[in-house]
N, C-alpha and C positions, 0 to 999 in steps of 0.2 A: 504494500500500500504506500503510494507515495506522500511523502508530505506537503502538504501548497506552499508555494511560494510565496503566498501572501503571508506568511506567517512566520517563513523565514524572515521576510522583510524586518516585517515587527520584532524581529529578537533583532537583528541587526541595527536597525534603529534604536531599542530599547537600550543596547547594552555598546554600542561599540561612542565612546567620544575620539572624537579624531583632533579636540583639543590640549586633549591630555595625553600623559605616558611619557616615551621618551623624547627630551630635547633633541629637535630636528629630525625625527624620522617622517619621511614622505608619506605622504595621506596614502597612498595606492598600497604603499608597505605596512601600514598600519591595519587594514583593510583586508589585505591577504594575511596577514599574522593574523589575522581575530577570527574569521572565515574558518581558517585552517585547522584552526586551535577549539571550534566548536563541532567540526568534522571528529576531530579526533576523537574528543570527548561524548562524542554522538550527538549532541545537543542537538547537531543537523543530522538528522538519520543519512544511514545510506541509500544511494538509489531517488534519495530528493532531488526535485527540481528546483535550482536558485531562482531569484528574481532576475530579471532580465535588467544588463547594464544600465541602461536609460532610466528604468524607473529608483533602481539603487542609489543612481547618482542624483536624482529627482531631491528622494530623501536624506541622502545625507548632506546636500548642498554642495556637491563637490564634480566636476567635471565630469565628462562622460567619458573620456580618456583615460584619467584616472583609475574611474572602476573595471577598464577594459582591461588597462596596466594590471591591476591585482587577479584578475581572472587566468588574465596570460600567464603571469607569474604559479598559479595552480593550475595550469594546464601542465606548464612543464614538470612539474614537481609529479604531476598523475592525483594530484584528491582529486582532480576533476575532470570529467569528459565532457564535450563539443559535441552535441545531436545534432545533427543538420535537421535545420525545418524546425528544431523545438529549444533550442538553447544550451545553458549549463547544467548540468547535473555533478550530481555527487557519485565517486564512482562505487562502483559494490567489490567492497575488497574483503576477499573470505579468508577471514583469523580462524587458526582451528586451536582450540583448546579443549586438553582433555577435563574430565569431569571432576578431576581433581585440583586443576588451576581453578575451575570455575567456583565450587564450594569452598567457601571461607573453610581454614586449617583451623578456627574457634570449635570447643570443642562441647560447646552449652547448646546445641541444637538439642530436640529433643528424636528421640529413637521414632523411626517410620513403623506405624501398624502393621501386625500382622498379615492383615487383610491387604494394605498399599502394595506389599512387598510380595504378596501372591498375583496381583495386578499386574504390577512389574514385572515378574518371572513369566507368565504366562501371555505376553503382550506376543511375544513372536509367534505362538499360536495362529494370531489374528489375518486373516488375507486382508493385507492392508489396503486401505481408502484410498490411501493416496498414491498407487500404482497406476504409470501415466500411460502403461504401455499398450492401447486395444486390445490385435491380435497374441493371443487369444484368450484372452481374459474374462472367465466365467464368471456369471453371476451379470453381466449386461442384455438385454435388448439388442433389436433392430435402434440402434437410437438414431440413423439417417429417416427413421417415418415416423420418428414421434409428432405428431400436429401443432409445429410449433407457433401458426399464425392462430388455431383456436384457443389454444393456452391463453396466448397473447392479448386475442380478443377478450377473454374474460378476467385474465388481471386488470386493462385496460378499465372495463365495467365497474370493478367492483373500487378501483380508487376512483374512479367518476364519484361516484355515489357512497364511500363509506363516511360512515359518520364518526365523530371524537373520540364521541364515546366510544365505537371500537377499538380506538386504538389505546383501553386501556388495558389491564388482566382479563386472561378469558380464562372459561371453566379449565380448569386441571384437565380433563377427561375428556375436551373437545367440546365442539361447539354443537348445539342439536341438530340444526339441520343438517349438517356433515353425516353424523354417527345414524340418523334416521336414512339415508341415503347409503350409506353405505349397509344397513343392514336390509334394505332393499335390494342389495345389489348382489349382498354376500344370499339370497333368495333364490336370485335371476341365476347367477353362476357356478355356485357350489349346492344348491338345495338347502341352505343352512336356513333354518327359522330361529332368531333370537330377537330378545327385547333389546330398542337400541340403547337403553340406557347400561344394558352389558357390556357395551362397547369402550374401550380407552383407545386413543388416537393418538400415535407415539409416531416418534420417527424413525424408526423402523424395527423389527428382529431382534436388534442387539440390546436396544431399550426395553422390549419385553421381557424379553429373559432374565435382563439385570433387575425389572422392578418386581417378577415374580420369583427371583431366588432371593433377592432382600426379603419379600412378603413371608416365606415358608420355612428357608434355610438356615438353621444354625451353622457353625463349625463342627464337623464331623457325622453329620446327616448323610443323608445316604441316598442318590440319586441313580436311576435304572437310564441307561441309552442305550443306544443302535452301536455298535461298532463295524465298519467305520462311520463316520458324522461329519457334520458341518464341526473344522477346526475353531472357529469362532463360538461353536457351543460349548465344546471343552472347556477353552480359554476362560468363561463367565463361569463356569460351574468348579472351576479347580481353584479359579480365584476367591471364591467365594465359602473354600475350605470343606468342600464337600468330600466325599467318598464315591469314588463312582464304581458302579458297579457295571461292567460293560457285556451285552449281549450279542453273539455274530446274527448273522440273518440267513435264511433259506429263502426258497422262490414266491414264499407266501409272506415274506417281512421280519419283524424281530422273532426267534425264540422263547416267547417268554416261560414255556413250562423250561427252560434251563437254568431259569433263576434261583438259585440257592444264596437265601438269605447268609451274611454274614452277622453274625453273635446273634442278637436277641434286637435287632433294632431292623423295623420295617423301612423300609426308603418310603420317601415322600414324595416323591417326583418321578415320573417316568418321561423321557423326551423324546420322539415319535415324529418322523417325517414318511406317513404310511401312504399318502396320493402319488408321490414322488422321492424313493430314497433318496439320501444324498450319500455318495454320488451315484449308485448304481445301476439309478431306475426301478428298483424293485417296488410294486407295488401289491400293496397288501391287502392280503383274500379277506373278506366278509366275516368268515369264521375266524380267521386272528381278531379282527379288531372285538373281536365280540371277546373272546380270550382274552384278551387287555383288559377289557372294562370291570369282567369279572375278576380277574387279576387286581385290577388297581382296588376293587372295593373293597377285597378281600386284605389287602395291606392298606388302606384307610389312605393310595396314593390319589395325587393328581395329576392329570394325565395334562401334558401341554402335545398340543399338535400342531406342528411346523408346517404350515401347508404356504410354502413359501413361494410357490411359481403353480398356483392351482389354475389359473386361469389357462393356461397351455395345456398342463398336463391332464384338466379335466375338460378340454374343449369338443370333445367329439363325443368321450366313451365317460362322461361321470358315473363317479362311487360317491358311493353314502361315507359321505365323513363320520367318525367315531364321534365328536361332536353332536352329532343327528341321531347315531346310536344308544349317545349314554343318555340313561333314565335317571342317574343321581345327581345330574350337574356339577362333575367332578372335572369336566375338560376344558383348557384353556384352549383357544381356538386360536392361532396368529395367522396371519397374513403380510404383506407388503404392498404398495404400489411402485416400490423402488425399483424392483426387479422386472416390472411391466414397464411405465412410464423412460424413467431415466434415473440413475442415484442420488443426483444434488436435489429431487424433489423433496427425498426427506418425510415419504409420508405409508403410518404404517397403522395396523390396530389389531390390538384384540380383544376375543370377545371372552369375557370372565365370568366364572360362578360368582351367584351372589353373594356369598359370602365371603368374598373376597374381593369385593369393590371397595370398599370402604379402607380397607389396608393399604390397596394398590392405590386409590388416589390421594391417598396421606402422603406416598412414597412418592408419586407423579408430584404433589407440593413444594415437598423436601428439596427436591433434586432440581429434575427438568421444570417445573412449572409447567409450561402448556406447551404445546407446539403454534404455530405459527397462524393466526385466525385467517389469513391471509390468504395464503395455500391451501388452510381448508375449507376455505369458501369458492376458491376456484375448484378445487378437485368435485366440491359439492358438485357444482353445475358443470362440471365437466362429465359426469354421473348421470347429470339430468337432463343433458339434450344429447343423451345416448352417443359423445364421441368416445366414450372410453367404450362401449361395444365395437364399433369401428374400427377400433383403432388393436384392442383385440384380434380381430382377423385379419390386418394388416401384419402385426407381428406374427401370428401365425404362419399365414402363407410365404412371408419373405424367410422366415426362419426355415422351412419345411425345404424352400429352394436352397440356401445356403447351404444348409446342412448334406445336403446331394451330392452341393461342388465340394463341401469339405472332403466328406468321402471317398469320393472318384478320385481326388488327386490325393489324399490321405491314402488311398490303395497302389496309387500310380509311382509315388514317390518315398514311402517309408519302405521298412524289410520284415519281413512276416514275423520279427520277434515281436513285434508293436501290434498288439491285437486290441484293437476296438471291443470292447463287453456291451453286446448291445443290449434294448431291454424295450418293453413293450410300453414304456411311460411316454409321450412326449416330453420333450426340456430344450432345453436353451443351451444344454450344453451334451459333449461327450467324453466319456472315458472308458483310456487303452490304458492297458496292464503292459508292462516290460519285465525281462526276467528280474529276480528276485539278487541276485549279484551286480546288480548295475543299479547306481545310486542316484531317484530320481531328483533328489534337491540338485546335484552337482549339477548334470545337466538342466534345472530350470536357472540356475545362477548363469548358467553358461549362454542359456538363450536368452537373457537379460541384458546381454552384451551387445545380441543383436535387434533388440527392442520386441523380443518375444515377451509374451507375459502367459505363464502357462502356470495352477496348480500343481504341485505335486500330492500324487495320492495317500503316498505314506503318512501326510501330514492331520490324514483323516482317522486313521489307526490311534487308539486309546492303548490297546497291547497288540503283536500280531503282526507287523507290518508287511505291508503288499507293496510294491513297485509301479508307476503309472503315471499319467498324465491327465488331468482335467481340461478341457478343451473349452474355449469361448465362442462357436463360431457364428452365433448371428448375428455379433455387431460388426463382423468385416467383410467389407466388401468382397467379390469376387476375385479381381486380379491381386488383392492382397494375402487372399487366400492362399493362391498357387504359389505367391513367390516368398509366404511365410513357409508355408508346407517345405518347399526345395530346401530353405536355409535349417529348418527344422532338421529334414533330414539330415542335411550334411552333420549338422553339429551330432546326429544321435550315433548317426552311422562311424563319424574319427573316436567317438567316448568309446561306443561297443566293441570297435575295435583294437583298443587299447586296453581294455578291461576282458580282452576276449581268453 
């Protein structure tokens, strides 16, 4: 973010006297000493824009020559660059300091929580946000058809028209018409019937799961998953000091009659992505999920279901969510729109037993406060004149072609140790298994070089590790496809043959 130059102005005015200091130094020299000396000090961030020489020399009363002169003089020096078209800048000069220069050697801090420090350890878990690199990078959209002039048009509307008073606090839990609209929605698309006041409106997955293991979980509680999983569910639940108890899966979903309790303590949590495993497409038979429900009641657990990309994976062939199934109102329901729309929309919900509203929106208080009334008064009516159905079968169909071309030249160009596990779900993404001796983090670091962004499988593994790749392919185009695939190869095929 850059800083305005109007406001560099003002410290420079405020603070520089070009009367005072040393006998006889030139005003220009005085000028670039104080400049220079506010860079250093960051006073002037990096990457700010300076004022422009004329109006500088406006305010300090001094030629325009002058302030040319002291600008020259920190041209040379390097504090600053010369944009054509936009002026001076500050230059961006990256100091690296270890994390030890940075924290004060005083030794009166107080000790970091146990909880911060399981955060901390568990953060590389995380498939991070901030990976810039597309192909092929899971967990996106088509984001070339996402409708960006009707977004537009309805951001547009609603600052037309909002009132002050919106723009004070809104409910923790989302705003009505939003959560009524979407539980219309979650109607139309998944079969789910719920009251929309069951609804919390978060911004996305990650927020759910952290506001419902704050709600449930002690330290050393005892939580039931799928292995392998979303790495990002591990991360919140190990952080969170739990004990996990991990289950493999067969063709019908989790295992759960292989659950053997540890000591005398039931798990509280079971976490369930049964419309769409993650990653393997497994989707889960009618009689599992009914198996679950008895299950969880039987251990007094709550069931959270990830149905994190249902809109694709139930677009043709819908299943009864275990949601729809359960009789005791034991299942937390999640959803996204991040994973349909785009990520920076930031908008997610779900839907909660009643008896757990009240906990969860203490904790939506605590923390996040609300999401954004803004976004979801556009997503509202994005809802309501039916573009988010449209826009649905656009990502459909472009994905369903992409995924073709991936294939064809993913057959055309890899070596038959790289096998594709396919699986009857639709999704947005794909995953190959690679032998078991060949290490998939190294080669994802390795195609990071070339501006690949690939999952590795193993990273989904709680115990057990499997070898593979998680695949991104419906946010890239075509001809990026083929000449990711080529580079892909090359890099898998010099590793495998050096590990051969």
């Amino acid at each position: 973010m850059h800083t305005s130059s109007d406001f560099i102005l003002n410290l420079i005015k405020g603070e520089l006297s070009l009367t005072e200091g040393e006998l006889g130094l030139a005003k220009y020299l005085k000028i670039k000493i104080f400049i220079k000396a506010k860079i250093e000090d960051q006073s002037i961030p990096r990457e700010s824009q300076l004022p422009s020489t004329r109006k500088l020399s406006e305010v300090l009363g001094v030629s325009r020559s002058t302030t040319v002169k002291a600008f020259e003089l920190l041209l040379i020096e390097g504090s600053i660059e010369s944009r054509p078209g936009s002026g001076y800048w500050v230059k961006k000069i990256d100091i690296s300091y270890t994390k030890t220069e940075r924290i004060s050697q005083l030794s009166n801090y107080p000790e970091i929580s146990k909880r911060g420090k399981l955060f901390s350890k568990n953060v590389g878990l995380l498939h991070s946000t901030d990976e810039k690199f597309v192909a092929f990078r899971p967990g996106l959209p088509p984001l070339d058809v996402f409708p960006i002039n009707q977004w537009k048009k309805i951001s547009d509307e609603y600052w037309r028209r909002v009132k002050f008073s919106s723009l004070s606090f809104s409910d923790s839990s989302g705003i009505e018409v939003f959560k009524k609209n979407v539980a219309n929605y979650l109607n139309l698309v998944r079969g789910i019937k719920c009251d929309y006041q069951q609804i919390i409106i978060v911004s996305g997955s990650l927020q759910s799961l952290y506001l419902i293991g704050n709600a449930l979980l002690n330290p050393k509680d005892t939580i039931v998953m799928e292995n392998p999983t979303f790495p990002n569910v591990q991360s919140i639940f190990k952080s969170l000091g739990t004990k996990i108890n991990e289950l493999p899966l067969d063709n019908q979903g989790i295992k759960i009659k292989d659950y053997k309790s540890k000591g005398n303590t039931s798990p509280k949590l079971i976490h369930l992505t049964p419309s769409n495993h993650y990653p393997t497409g497994v989707r889960m038979s009618k009689q599992r999920k009914l198996e679950i429900l008895e299950w969880a009641s039987s251990h007094k657990a709550v069931i959270i279901e990830n149905d994190y990309d249902h809109e694709i994976s139930n677009w043709k062939d819908r299943q009864e969510a275990i949601f729809s199934l359960d009789r005791e109102n034991r299942t937390v329901f999640l959803g996204t729109f991040n994973r349909l729309l785009h990520q920076s929309v930031r908008l997610g919900y779900m839907v909660v037993p009643y008896y757990l509203l009240d906990v969860i929106k203490a904790l939506q208080k605590h923390s996040h406060r609300f999401v954004s009334p803004s976004n979801q008064f556009i997503m509202s009516q994005f809802i309501e004149k039916n573009y988010i159905y449209n826009h649905i079968k656009n990502v459909v169909n472009i994905a369903e072609k992409r995924r073709s071309i991936f294939i064809d030249n993913f057959k055309k160009y890899m070596p038959p140790s790289v096998k594709i596990m396919y699986s009857e779900a639709r999704s947005l993404h794909l995953l190959a298994e690679i032998p078991d001796h060949l290490s998939d983090r190294i080669i994802k670091d390795n195609l990071s070089i070339l501006n690949i962004n690939v999952h590795h499988y193993s990273n989904c593994f709680i115990n057990n590790n499997k070898q593979g790749f998680i695949f991104g392919y419906s946010c890239v185009k075509r001809p990026v496809i083929e000449k990711a695939i080529r580079e892909l190869s090359h890099t898998y095929k010099s590793y495998e043959k050096s590990n051969h």
